[in-house]
C-alpha positions in Angstrom: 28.7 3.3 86.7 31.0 5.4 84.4 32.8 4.1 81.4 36.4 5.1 81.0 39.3 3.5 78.4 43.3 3.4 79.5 44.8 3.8 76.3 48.6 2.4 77.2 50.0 3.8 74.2 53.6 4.5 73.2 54.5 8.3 72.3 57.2 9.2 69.7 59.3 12.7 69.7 56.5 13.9 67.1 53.5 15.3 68.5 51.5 15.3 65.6 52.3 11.6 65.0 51.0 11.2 68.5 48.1 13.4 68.2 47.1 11.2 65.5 47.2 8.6 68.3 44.9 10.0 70.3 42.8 10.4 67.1 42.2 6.6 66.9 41.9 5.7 69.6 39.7 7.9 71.3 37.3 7.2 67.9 37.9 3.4 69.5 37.2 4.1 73.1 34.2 6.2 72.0 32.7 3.6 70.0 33.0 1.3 72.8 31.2 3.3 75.0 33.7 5.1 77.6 32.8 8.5 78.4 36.3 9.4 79.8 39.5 8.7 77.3 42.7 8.4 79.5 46.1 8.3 78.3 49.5 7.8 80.2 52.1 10.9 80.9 53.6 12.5 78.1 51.2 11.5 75.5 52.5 15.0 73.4 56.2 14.0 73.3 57.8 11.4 75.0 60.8 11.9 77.6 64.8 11.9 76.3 64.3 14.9 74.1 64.2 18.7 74.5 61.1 19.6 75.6 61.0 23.4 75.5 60.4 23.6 71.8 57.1 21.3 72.0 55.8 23.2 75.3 52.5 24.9 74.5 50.2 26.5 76.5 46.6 25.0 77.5 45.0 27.5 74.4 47.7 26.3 71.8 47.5 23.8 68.6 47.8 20.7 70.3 45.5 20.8 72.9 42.8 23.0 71.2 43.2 19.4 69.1 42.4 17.4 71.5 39.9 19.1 72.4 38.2 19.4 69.1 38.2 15.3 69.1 36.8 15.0 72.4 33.8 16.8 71.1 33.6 15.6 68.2 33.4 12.0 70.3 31.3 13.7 73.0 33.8 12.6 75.6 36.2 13.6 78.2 40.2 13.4 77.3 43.0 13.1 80.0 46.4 13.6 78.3 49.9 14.3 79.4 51.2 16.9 77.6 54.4 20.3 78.1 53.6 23.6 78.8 55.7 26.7 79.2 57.1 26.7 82.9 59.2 29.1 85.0 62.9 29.9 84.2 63.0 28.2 80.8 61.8 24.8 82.1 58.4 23.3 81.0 55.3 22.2 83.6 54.3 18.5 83.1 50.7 18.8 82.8 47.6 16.7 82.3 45.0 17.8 80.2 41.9 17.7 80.7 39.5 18.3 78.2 36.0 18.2 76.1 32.6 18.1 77.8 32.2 21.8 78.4 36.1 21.5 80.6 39.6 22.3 79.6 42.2 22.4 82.4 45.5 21.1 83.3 46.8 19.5 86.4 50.6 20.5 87.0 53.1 17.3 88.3 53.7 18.9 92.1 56.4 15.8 93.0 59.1 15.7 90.1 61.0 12.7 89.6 64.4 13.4 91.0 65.4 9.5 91.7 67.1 7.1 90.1 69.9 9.2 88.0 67.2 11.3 86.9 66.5 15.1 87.1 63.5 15.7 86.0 63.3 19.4 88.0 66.1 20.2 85.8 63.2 20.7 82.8 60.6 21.0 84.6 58.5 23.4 87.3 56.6 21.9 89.6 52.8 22.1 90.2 51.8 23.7 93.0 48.2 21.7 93.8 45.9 19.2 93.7 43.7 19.3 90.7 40.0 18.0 90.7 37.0 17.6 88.1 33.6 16.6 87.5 31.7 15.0 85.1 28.7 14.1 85.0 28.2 14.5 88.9 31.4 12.2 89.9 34.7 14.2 90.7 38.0 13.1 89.5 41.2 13.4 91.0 44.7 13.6 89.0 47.8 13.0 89.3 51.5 11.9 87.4 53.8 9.6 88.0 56.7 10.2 90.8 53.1 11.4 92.5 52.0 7.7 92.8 54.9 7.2 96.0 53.3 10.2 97.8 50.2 8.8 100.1 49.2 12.5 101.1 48.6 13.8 97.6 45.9 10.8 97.2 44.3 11.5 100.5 43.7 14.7 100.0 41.9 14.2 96.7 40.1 11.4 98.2 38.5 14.1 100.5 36.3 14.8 97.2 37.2 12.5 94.3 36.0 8.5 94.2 38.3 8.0 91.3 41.9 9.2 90.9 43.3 9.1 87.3 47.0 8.4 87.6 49.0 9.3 84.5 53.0 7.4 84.2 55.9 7.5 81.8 57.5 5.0 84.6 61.4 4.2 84.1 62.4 0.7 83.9 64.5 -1.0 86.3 65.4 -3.5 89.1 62.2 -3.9 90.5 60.6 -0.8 89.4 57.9 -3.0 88.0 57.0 -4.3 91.5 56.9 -1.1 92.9 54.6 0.3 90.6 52.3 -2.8 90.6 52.6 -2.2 94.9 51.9 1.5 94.7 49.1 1.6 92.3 47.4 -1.0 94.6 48.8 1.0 98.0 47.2 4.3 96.8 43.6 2.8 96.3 44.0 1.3 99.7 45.3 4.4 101.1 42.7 6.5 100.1 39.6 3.9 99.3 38.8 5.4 95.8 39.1 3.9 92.9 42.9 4.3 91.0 42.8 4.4 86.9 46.7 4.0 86.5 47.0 4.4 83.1 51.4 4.0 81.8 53.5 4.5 78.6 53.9 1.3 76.9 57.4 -0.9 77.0 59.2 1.1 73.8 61.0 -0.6 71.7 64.0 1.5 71.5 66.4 2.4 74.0 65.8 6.0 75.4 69.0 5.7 77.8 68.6 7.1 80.8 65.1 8.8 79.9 61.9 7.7 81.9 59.9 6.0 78.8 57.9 3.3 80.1 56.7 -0.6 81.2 52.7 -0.7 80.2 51.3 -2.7 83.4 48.0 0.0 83.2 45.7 -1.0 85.7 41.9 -0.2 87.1 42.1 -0.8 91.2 39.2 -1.2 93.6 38.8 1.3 96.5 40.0 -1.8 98.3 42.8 -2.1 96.4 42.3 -5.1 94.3 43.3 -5.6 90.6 40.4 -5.6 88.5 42.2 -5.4 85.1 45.9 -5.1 84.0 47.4 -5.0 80.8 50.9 -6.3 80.1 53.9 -4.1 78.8 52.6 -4.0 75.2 50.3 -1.0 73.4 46.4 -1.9 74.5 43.4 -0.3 76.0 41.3 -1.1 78.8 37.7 0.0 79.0 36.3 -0.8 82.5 32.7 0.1 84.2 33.8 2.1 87.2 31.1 0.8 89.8 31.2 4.3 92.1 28.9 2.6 94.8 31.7 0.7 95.7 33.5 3.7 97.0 30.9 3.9 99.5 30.7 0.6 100.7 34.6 0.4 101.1 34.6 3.1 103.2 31.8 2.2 105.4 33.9 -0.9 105.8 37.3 0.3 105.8 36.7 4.3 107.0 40.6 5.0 107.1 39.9 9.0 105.6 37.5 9.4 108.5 39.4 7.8 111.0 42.6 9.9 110.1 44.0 12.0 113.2 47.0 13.4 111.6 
């Protein structure tokens, strides 16, 4: 079993305001017991403002922060956060940090759909990203990601759990599709999918991807085990990693792969 919290939290403009945020609520998630703190894409700064100016690299203030209060908690933080990119754009990257591990995971499919641009600000990633703790790898990945089967069965190949970060843009149906993808990606690749989303704001960001809540833990066979609605909350779920290896005795779809 390993304890992680979705902290479905909504960011400001203001990273300090959100890094006191984290603050809290990793001291919560701690004191519950999780040993891995996730929060959703963009946990830094939200979307719908410039975000060269609060782009720092993986060494700088904000998530040498973070870092300090995963120690201090004796945890693991995943948090999405800007750092300096190619050609004065940023990279959206995940965090990852505390426990002896600081890394990032850079967004490799940018959300270029739905009137959005998001390559206009942003370099892509070039890779998959894994870790471990305490034994178990983890897989990573952001948003736009989530509609891209491939990316999930290749960190499958290692990872029983795949953290899935989202500052997903509201819309006709776009609350159905991420309920159906969430699900379709733990089916896909039988491990366990942490989907973890900015909450519904409560202002109107326009045409900026900000967020619908609907975090989720999902079974390596696809099944809902806990879902929060659109509003700020946390989940803390037991992660039951022997299930990974009974779904895929039962369902082996990553070893029966021919393509």
């Amino acid at each position: 079993m390993m304890r992680i919290a979705l902290c479905q939290i909504s960011s400001t403009a203001d990273p300090q305001e959100n890094l006191a945020t984290v603050r809290a609520e990793v001291a919560d998630a701690a004191a519950q017991g999780a040993r891995i703190v996730q929060f959703p894409e963009a946990t830094q700064c939200r979307f719908g403002v410039p975000l060269g100016p609060v782009a720092e690299p993986l060494d700088g203030p904000w998530a040498t922060a973070v870092r300090e209060i995963a120690d201090e908690h004796g945890v693991v933080v995943v948090a999405g956060m800007f750092t300096p990119g190619h050609e004065d754009r940023v990279a959206n990257t995940t965090l990852v940090t505390g426990a002896g591990l600081h890394l990032g995971y850079d967004k490799i499919h940018l959300f270029d759909a739905f009137g959005f641009r998001e390559s206009d600000t942003v370099t892509p990633g070039a890779k998959p990203v894994t870790f471990e703790v305490d034994g178990t790898t983890f897989g990573l990945a952001t948003c736009y990601d989530v509609r891209f089967p491939e990316l999930f069965r290749a960190l499958a190949d290692t990872a029983p759990v795949i953290l899935l970060g989202a500052s997903w843009g509201a819309g006709p149906t776009k609350a159905e599709q991420w309920d159906l993808l969430v699900q379709a990606r733990a089916l896909d690749s039988t491990s366990w999918v942490l989907a973890c989303g900015q909450a519904d704001p409560d202002a109107d960001y326009g045409a900026a991807p900000t967020g619908i809540g609907r975090s989720a833990v999902v079974d390596p066979l696809g099944t809902v085990r806990e879902r929060l609605t659109g509003t700020p909350g946390t989940l803390v779920s037991d992660v039951d990693l022997d299930l990974v290896r009974e779904a895929r005795e039962k369902l082996p779809v990553l070893a029966n792969r021919r393509l």
